[in-house]
N, C-alpha and C positions, 0 to 999 in steps of 0.2 A: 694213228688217227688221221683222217684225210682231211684237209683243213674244207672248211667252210665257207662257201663262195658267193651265197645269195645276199644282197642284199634284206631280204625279208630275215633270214638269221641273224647277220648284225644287227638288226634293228631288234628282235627278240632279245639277243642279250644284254645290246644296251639299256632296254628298258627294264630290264632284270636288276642291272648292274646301279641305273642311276636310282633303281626306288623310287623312294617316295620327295627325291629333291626338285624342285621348282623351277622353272626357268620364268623372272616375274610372278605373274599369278597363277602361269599357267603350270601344268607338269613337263618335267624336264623334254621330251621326246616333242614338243609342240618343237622347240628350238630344232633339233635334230632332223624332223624332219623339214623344215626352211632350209635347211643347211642341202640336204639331200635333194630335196626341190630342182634347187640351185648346180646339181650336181648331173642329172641326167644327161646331161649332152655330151659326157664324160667317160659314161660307160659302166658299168656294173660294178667294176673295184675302186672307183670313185664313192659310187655310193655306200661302197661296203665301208671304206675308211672314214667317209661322213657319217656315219653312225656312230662311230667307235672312236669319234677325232679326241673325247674329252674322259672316256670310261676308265684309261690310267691317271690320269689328272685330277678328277675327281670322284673316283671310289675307289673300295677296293683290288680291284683287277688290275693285275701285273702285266707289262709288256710279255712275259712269259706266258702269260694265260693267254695274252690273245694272239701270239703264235703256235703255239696250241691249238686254237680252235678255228683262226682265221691264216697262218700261213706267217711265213717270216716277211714279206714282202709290207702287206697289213700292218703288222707288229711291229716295222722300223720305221711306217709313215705316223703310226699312231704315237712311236716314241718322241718323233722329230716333231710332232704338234703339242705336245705335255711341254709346258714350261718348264723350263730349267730351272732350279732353286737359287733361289734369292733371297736377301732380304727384307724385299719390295716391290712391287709391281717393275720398278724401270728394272731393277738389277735383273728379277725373271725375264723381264723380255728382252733387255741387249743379251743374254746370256743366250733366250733360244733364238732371237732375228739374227746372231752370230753363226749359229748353226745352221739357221736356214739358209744362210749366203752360200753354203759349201755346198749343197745339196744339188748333184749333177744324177743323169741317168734317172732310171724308173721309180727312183725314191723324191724323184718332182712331183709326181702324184700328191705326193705330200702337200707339194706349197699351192695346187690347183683347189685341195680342200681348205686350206688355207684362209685363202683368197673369198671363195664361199662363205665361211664360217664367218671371216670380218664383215662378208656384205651385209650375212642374215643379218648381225648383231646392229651394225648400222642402220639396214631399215629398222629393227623394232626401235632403236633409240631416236629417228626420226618419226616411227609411227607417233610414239607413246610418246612423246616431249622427255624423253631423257639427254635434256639436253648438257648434264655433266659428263656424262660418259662419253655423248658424241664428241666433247671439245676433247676427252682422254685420247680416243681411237684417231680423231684430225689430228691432234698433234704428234701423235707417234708414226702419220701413216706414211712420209715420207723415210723416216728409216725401215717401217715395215715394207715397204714397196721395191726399197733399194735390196731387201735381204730376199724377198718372193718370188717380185715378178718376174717372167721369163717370157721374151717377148714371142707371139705369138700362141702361148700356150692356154688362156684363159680368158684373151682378151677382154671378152662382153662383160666378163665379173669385175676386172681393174676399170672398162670404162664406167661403170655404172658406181664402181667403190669411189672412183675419186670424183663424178659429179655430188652423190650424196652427202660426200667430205666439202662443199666448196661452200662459201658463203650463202650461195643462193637457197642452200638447202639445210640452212640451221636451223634445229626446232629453235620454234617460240620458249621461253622460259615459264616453267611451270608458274602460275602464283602458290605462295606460301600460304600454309594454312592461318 
């Protein structure tokens, strides 16, 4: 089988693959495509990997599936963005920000969708006053940053991740019902 290279196909199976799961209120592919959005000035297998950054992580479909259908290349960036298992969010992500630190050569592709996926998630948590999650994502973003970035390769996405992360740009706190 000749792996599959369009953007518009990963985004078919990811939306196959995440069903009928949520991202907030909305359906899962709202997130996905923010992600992608974010990804164009990166090139086509960018956006392919942005599709498919969370479809092992959180569904069914095996890093074997989606080399299968999207290429080995795909299928190691899409493993190297699946948390590593833990028994908690910190343990999950020192275990994958560890991984991401090694990650040289064409499988940096990886840490540029990366880099994306945290901005999407930080403007909704800015949109929408989630403001627990943004102090989650600020406090972890200097060891994320140290394991990701790679200078020159993303830049617009790190400057914009870390004005969002700064004080001046904390939501307001929800009032309680």
């Amino acid at each position: 089988m000749t792996p599959e290279t369009s953007p518009d196909a990963a985004r078919s199976y990811a939306i196959q693959m995440h069903g009928d799961q949520k991202y907030g209120v909305h359906p899962y592919v709202h997130h996905l495509d923010a992600v992608v959005a974010l990804l164009r000035p990166y090139g086509e297998q960018a956006q392919v990997v942005g599709y498919l950054h969370d479809v092992v992580e959180d569904t069914e479909a095996t890093v074997a599936d989606v080399a299968e259908r999207f290429g080995t290349l795909v299928a190691g960036c899409v493993a190297l963005l699946s948390d590593a298992p833990g028994a908690n969010r910190k343990e999950r992500k020192a275990r994958t920000y560890a991984a991401m630190s090694h990650v040289k050569g064409e499988q940096e592709l990886a840490l540029t969708v990366k880099a994306a996926d945290r901005l999407a998630n930080v403007r909704a948590c800015v949109a929408d006053g989630h403001r627990d999650l943004w102090e989650t994502y600020r406090g972890e973003h200097a060891t994320f940053k140290a394991a990701a970035y790679r200078a020159g390769q993303c830049d617009p996405l790190w400057a914009e991740l870390d004005t969002l992360l700064s004080d001046a740009a904390a939501p307001a706190r929800r009032p309680t019902a």
